[in-house]
C-alpha atoms as one frame of an Amber mdcrd trajectory, in Angstrom:
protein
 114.731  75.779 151.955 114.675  79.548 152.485 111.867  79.675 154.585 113.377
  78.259 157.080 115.758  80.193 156.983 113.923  83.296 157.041 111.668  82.084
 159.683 115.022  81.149 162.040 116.959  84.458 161.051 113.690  86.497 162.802
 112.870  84.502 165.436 116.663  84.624 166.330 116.511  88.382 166.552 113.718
  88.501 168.152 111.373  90.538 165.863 108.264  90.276 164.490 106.905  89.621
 160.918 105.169  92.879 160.820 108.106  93.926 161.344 110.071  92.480 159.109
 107.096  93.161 156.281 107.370  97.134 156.233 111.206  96.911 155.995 110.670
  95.192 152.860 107.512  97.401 151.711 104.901  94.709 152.165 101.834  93.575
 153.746 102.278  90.685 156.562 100.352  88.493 155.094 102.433  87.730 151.582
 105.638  88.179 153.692 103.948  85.606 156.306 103.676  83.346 153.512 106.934
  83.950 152.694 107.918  81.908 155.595 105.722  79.194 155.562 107.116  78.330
 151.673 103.794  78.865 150.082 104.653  81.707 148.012 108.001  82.342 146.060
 109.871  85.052 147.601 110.965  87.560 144.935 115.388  88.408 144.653 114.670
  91.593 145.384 113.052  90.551 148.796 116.292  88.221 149.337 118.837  90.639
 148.956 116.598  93.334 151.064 116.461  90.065 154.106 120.348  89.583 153.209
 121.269  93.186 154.106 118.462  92.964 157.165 120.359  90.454 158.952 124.206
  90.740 157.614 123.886  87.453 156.169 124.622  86.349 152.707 122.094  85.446
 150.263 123.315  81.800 149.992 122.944  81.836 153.197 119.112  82.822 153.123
 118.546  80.193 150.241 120.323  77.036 151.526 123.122  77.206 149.278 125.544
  77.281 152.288 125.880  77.027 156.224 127.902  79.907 156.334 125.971  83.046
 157.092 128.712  85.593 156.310 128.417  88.047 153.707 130.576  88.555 150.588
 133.685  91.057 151.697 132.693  94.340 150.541 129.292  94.320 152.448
């Protein structure tokens, strides 16, 4: 599921929700449970996270293993 995903991707880099939350305009809290899968994370939010951490966003939803972005990007 994706918020796994999102949870890994941050941890990985080593940055904090807050963080992550006013990149994509939001309070902690809805983007906190974002990651724990108890609130349905909007597209817009996805491709925002996508662009965040160069990853694709089947990546960020499960639909592959393969992190890397369409060409192009």
């Amino acid at each position: 599921m994706y918020f796994r995903r999102i949870y890994e991707l941050r941890e990985d880099h080593d940055i904090k929700q807050k963080v992550v939350a006013e990149y994509l305009g939001m309070d902690p809290t809805v983007y906190r449970r974002y990651e724990k899968g108890t609130r349905a994370i909007p597209v817009e939010a996805v491709i925002k996270l996508a662009d965040f951490y160069k990853v694709s966003t089947d990546y960020l939803l499960g639909r592959t293993d393969d992190p890397t972005p369409p060409r192009g990007k």
